[in-house]
C-alpha positions, 0 to 999 in steps of 0.5 A: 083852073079856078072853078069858083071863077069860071063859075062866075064867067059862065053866070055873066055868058048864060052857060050855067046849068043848074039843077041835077035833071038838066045837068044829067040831061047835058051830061048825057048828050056830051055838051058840058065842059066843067061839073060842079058838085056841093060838098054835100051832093046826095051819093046817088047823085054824085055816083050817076054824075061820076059815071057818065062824066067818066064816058063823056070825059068831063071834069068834074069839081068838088065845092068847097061848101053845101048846096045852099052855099054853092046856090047863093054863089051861083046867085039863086035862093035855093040849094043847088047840088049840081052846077055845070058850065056848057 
């Protein structure tokens, strides 16, 4: 599966979670398909979102680049470490 695609995919549907808190927030209520994680996501972020996507079975992806460069992808002026598609 080509994430960098169903990014976009979800940019155009409106089903793009940005931002830890609201990512962990979906995250814990079982309502996101794909995470999306910054190269350089902070190691207690990464571990939180690891643990809970194991219980709720969600895949998770690793980006091939920084935050900042994962935010101007997804098409925001700032750095994003998180990302996830509903």
């Amino acid at each position: 599966m080509d994430y960098k695609n169903e990014i976009k995919k979800a940019i155009e549907e409106g089903k793009l979670v940005i931002g830890t808190r609201k990512v962990m927030k979906k995250l814990k209520l079982k309502k996101l398909k794909l995470i999306i994680m910054a190269s350089n996501c902070p190691e207690n972020i990464k571990k939180d979102i690891e643990y809970y996507a194991k219980l709720s079975g969600t895949k998770i992806e690793i980006f091939d680049g920084t935050g900042k460069d994962l935010g101007i992808f997804c098409g925001k002026p700032f750095p994003a470490a998180v990302v996830a598609i509903e």
